[in-house]
Structures are given as C-alpha cells and as structure tokens.
Backbone bond lengths (Angstrom), bond angles and torsions (degrees), N, CA, C in turn:
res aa  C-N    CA-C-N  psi(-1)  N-CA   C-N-CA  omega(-1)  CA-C   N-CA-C  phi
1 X - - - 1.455 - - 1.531 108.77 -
2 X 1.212 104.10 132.40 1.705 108.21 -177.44 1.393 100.09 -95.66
3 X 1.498 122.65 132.03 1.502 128.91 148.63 1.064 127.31 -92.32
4 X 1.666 121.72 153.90 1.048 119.86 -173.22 1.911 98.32 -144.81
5 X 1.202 108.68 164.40 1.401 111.71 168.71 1.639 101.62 -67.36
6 X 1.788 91.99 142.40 1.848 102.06 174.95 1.395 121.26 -75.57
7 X 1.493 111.63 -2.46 1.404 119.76 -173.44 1.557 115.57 32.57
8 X 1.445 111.14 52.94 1.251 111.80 -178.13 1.754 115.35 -50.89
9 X 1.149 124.55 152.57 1.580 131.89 -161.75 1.654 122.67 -82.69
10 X 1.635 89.39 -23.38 1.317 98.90 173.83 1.616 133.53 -155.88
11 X 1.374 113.84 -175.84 1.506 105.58 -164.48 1.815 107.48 -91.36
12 X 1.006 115.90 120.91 1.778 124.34 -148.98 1.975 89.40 -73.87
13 X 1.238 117.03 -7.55 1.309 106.31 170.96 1.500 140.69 -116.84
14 X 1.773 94.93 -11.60 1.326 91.70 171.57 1.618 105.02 -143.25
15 X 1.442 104.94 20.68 1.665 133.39 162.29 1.982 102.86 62.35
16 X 1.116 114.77 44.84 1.599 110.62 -166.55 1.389 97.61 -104.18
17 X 0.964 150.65 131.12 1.659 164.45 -134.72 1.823 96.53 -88.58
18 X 1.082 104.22 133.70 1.293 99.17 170.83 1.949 115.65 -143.95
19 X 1.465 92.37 81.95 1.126 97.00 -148.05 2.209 104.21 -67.67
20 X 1.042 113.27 163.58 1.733 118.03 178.05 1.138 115.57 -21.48
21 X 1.213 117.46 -43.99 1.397 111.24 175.83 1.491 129.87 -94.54
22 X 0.998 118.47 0.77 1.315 134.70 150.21 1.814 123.60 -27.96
23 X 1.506 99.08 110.63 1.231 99.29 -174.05 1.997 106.66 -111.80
24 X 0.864 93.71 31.97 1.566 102.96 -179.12 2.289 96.46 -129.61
25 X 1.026 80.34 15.58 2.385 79.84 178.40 1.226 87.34 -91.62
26 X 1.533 113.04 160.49 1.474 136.46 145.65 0.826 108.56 -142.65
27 X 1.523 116.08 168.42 1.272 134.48 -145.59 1.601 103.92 -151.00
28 X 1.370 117.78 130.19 1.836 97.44 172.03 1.917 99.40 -96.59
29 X 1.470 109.75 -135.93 1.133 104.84 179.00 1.997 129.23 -89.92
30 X 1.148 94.35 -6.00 1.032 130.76 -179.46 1.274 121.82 -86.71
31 X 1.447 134.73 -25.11 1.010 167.21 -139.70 1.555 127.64 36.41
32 X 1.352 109.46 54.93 2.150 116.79 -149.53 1.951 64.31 -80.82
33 X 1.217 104.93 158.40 1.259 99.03 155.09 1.802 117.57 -147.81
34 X 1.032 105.63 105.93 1.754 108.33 160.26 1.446 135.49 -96.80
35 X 0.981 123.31 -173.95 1.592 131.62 -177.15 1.627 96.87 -84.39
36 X 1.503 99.20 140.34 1.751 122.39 163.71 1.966 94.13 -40.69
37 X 1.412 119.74 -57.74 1.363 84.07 178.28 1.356 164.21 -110.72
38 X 1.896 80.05 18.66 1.836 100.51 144.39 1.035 129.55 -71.64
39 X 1.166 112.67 -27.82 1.430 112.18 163.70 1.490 124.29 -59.12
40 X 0.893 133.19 -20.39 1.708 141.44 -143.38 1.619 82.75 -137.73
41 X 1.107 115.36 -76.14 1.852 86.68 -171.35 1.611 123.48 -99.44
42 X 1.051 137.65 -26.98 1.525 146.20 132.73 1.271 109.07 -20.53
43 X 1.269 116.20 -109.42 1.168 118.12 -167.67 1.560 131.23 -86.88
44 X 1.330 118.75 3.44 1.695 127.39 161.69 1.170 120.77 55.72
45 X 1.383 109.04 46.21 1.769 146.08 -164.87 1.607 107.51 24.59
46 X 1.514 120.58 53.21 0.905 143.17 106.68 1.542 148.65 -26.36
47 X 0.946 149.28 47.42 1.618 142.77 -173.14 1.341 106.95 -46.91
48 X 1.349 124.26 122.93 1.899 125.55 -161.69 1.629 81.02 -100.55
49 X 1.531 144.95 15.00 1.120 115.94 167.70 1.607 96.68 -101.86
50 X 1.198 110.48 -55.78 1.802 116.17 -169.46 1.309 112.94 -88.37
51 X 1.193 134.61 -28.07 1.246 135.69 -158.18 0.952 142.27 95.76
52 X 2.125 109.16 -14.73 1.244 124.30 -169.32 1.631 112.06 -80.57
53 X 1.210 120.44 -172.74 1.770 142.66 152.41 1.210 99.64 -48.81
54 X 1.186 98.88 166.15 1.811 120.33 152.75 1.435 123.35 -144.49
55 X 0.970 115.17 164.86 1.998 135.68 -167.36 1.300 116.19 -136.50
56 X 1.426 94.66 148.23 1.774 95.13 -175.10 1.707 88.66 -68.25
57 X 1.324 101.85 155.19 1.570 128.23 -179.19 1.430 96.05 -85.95
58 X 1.121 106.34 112.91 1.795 115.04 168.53 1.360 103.92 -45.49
59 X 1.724 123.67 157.92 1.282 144.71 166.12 1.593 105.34 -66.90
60 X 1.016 108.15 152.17 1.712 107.53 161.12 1.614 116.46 -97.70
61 X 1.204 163.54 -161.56 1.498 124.42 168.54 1.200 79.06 -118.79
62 X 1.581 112.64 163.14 1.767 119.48 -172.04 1.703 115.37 -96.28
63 X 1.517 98.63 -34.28 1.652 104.32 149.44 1.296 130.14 -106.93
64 X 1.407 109.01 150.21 1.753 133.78 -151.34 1.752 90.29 -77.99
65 X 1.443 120.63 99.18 1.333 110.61 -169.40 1.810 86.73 -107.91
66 X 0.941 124.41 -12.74 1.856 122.81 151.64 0.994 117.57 -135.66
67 X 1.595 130.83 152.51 1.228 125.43 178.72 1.163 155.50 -20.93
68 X 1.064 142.32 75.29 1.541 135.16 -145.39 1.393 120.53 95.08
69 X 0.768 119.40 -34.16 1.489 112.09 -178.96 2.078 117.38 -110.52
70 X 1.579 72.03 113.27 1.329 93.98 163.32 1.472 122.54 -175.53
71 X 1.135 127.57 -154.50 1.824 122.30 -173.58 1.820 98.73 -80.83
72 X 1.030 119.60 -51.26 1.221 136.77 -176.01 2.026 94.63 -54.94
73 X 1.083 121.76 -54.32 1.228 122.70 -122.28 1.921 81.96 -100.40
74 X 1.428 113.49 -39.57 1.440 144.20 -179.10 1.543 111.10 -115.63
75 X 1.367 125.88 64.60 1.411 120.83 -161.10 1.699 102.92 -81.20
76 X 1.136 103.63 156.88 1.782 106.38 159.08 1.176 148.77 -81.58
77 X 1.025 130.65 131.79 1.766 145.02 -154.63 1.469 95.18 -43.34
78 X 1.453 112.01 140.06 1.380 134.73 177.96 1.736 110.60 -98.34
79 X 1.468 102.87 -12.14 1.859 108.19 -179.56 1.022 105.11 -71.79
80 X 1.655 138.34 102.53 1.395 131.60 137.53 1.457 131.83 -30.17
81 X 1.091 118.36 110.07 1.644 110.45 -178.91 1.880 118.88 -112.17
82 X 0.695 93.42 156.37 1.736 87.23 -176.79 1.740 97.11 -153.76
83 X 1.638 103.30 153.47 1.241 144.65 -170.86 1.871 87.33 -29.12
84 X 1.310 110.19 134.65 1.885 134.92 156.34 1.118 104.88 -77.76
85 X 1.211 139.84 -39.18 1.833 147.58 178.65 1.269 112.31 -94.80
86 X 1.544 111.41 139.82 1.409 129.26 167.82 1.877 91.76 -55.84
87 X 1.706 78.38 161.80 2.158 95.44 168.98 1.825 112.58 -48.81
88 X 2.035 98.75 -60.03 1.247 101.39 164.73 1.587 153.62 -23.46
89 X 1.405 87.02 -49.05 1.751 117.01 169.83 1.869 107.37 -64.93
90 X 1.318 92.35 -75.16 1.934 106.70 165.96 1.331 115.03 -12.22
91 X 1.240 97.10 -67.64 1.955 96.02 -168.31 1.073 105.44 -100.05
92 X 1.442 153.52 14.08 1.123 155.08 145.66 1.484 97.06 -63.06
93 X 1.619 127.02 -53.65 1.359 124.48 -174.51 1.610 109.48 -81.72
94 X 0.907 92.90 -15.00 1.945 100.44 170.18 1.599 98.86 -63.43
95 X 1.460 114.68 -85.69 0.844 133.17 177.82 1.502 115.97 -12.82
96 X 1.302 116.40 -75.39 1.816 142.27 -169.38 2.111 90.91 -59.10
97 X 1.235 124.85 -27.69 1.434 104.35 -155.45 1.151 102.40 -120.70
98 X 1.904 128.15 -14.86 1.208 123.64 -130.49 2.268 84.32 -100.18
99 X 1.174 113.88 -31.45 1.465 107.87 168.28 1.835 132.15 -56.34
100 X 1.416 112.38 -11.63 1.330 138.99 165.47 1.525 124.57 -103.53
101 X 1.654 107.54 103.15 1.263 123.09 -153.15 1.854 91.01 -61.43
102 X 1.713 91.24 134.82 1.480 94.23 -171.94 2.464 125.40 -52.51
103 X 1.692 87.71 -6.06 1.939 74.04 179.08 1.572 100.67 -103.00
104 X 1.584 123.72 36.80 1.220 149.86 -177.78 1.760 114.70 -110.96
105 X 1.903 117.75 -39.85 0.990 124.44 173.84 1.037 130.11 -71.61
C-alpha cells in the first residue's frame, strides 16, 4: 500500500482553504493541519490536538514527472476538519507547552 499525505483542505482553526499548493499549510506529525498564521499567533507552534511542532506541509508536484505520482494522479482530501477542543482548552494547552522546544515534548 502506497501512502501519501491527506493534503487536508483546510486550516482546522480558522477553516481558510489551503489548497495543495499552498505554501503557508503546516502540518505537525500527525498531519493536524493549519495556516502559518495559526500557527505563529494562535497556537505558538503548538498542535492543541497532540502536543507536537509543526512544518510547512510539503507541495505535491502538479505534473506527473513519474508515474503515478502527482496532485492529479494522488489528489487531496476533500474532508474539512476543524479543532476537537473548545478556544478555552487550545490556549490553555498552548500556553502549558508552547515554552518547551517542541523535540523536548
């Protein structure tokens, strides 16, 4: 079975489209994915589901430069997902983790 990133569509906290080519997505390890600037002022590269860091979300390439693989060929998830925790919860866990460099948590 081949995996691939789900390229989820959007930012799980303030729901703004972030379509494949998007060079402002992140991703933690898990793949939660929000916008560069939930990340940075929201949540304080924090992930309010796991606890971990996050990374810009690699590109997918848009042409098939080998077989099978490409955006077209491997497209990205159409499921919108958004935040499991109230705001409250969020920055309380922002807060508690975001002073401990995330390969520390």
């Amino acid at each position: 079975m081949i995996m691939a990133l789900e390229l989820r569509p959007n930012c799980e906290f303030c729901d703004c489209d972030l379509r494949p080519e998007a060079t402002n997505a992140r991703i933690c390890t898990y793949e939660c994915t929000f916008c560069a600037s939930c990340v940075e002022i929201e949540l304080h590269n924090v992930c309010p589901n796991c606890g971990g860091g996050f990374t810009p979300r690699p590109i997918r390439p848009a042409t098939e430069w080998r077989p099978g693989l490409s955006v077209v060929k491997r497209p990205p998830s159409a499921n919108r997902r958004f935040l499991k925790y109230d705001i409250t919860d969020m920055r309380n866990q922002s807060a508690r983790l975001r002073l401990i460099p995330p390969e520390q948590r």
